[in-house]
N, C-alpha and C positions, 0 to 999 in steps of 0.2 A: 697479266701484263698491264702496262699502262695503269695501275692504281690509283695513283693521287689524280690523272686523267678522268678515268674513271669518275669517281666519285666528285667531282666539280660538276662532269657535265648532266651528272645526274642530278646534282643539288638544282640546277641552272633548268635542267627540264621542269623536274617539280614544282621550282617555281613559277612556270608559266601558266598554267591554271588557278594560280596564288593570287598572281596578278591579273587578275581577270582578262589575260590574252590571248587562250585556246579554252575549248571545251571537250568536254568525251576524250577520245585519242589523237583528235588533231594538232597539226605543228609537232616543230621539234627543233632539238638543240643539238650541235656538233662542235669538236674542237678534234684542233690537231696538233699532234705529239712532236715537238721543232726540234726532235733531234732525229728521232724516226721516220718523218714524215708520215704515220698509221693516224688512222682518222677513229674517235667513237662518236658512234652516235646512236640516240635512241630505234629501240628493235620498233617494228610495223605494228599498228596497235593493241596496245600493251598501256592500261590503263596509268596516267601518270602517279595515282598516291600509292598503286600497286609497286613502282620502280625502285630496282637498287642498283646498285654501282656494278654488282655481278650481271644484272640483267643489259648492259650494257653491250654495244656489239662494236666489236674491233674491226676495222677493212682496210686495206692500202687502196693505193690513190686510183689503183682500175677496177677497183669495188672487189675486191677477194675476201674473203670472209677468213679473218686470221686466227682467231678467237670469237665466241659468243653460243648460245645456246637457242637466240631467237633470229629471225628473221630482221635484220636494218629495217629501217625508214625506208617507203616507197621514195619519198625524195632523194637517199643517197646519193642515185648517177648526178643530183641537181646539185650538192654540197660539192661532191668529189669534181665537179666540170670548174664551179668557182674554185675550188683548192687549187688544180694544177693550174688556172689562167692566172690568178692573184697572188702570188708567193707568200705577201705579207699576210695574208688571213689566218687567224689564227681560229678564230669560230663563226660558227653560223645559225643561226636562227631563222625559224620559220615561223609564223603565228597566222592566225586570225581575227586580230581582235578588232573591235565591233566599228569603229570612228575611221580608224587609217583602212580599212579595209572596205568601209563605204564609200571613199575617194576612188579605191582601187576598180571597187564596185562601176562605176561611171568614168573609167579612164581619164580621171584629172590627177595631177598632179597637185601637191600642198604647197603653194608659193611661200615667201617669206613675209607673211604679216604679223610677225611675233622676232621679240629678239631672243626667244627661245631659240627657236629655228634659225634664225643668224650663229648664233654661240655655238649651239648642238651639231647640226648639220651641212654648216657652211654655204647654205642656199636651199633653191627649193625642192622638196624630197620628189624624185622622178616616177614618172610611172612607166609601165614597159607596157610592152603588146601582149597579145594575150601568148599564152603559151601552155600548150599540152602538159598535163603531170606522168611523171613517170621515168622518164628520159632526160638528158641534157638540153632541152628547150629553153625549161624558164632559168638555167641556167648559164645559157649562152646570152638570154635576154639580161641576169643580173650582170654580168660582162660586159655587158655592151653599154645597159642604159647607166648603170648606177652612179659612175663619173666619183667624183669625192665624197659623195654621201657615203655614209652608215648603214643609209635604210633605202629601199627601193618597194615602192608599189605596186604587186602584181596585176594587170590588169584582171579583172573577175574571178580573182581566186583572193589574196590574202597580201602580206607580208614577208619579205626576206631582210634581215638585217645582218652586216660584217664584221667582225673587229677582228684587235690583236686578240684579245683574250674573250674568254668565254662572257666575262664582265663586260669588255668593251660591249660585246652583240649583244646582249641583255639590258644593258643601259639605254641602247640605240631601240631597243622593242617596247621599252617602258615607256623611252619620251616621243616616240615618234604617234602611240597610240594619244599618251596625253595630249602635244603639241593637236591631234588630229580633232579631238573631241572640242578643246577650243575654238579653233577656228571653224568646228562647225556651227558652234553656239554662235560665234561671230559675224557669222553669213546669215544667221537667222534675225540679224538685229541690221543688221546692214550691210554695205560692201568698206570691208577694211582695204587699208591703201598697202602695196609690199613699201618695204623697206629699199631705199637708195643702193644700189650694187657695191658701192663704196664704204657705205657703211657697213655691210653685211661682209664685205672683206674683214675689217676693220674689229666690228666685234668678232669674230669666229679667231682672229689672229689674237686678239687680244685673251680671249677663254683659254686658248689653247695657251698660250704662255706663261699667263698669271693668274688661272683661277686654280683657287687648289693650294695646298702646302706642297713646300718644295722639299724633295727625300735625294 
């Protein structure tokens, strides 16, 4: 079931050690089926170059196992808590990767010193409180802190990133790792100034409407 599901969110896992933003079996990737409402996401540590589309595990939204041969993601009840608060999500991403997760690391938040981060993120990417893994915790916490971002900063653990599509979360985990590694380079050189709240309206409105070809 779920096949062309399937096999995205498994393309979208593999690449998260591709793009140097998990290591060994940590993080993972999920999408949800918008006619079903059935979630897949990657099985509990199961090496990512080992994954196929079969190894995939299918759940509804109160974590049932509808299909699959492995054990979910210890994060599921954390996907599944943002699925039913957020309607519009369509995927979710989990990472570790080394820059946005050293913020997460010392519970700061990434302000807007980049017009990256204006365009991408529409302000500055939030950090949450810490929150136990395993359970709906750090998921009540993406809920709560992440407001219009993409991406939200676990406090001492990692990364959660949201989107419509599987691409959307994946974009949001690639730039929020890059956006992080600059502005850490950028603290080490000096203190950069954020960006005017008007502006950062301004370009985020502006990306969103006219970057990109129009289909």
């Amino acid at each position: 079931m779920l096949e062309d599901l399937k096999a995205i969110v498994c393309k979208y896992n593999k690449l998260l050690p591709e793009r140097g933003l998990v290591t060994m079996t940590s993080g993972n990737c999920s999408g949800r089926d918008s006619e079903t409402g059935l979630v897949v996401i990657k099985p509990s540590g199961v090496d990512f170059e080992e994954l196929t589309p079969e190894d995939m595990v299918v759940v509804d939204l109160d974590g049932k196992i509808i299909e699959g041969h492995f054990k979910p993601s210890v994060d599921t009840a954390t996907h599944l808590y943002i699925y039913r608060h957020m309607h519009w999500v369509g995927s979710i991403i989990h990472t570790h990767s080394n820059y946005a997760t050293a913020f997460a690391a010392i519970g700061k938040p990434i302000p807007v010193y980049l017009t990256a981060i204006a365009d991408e993120f529409g302000g500055a990417i939030p950090v949450s409180e810490y929150a136990r893994i395993g359970g709906e915790e750090i998921g009540r916490e993406v809920v709560e802190k992440i407001g219009k971002s993409p991406a939200i900063l676990m406090k001492n653990h990692g990364v959660f990133t949201i989107g419509k599509t599987v691409r959307d979360a994946f974009k949001a985990a690639v730039m929020v790792e890059d956006i992080a590694k600059t502005v850490y380079l950028a603290l080490m050189l000096g203190q950069p100034e954020e960006l005017p709240p008007e502006e950062v309206e301004r370009a985020h409105l502006q990306y969103k409407t006219k970057y990109g070809q129009e289909t």
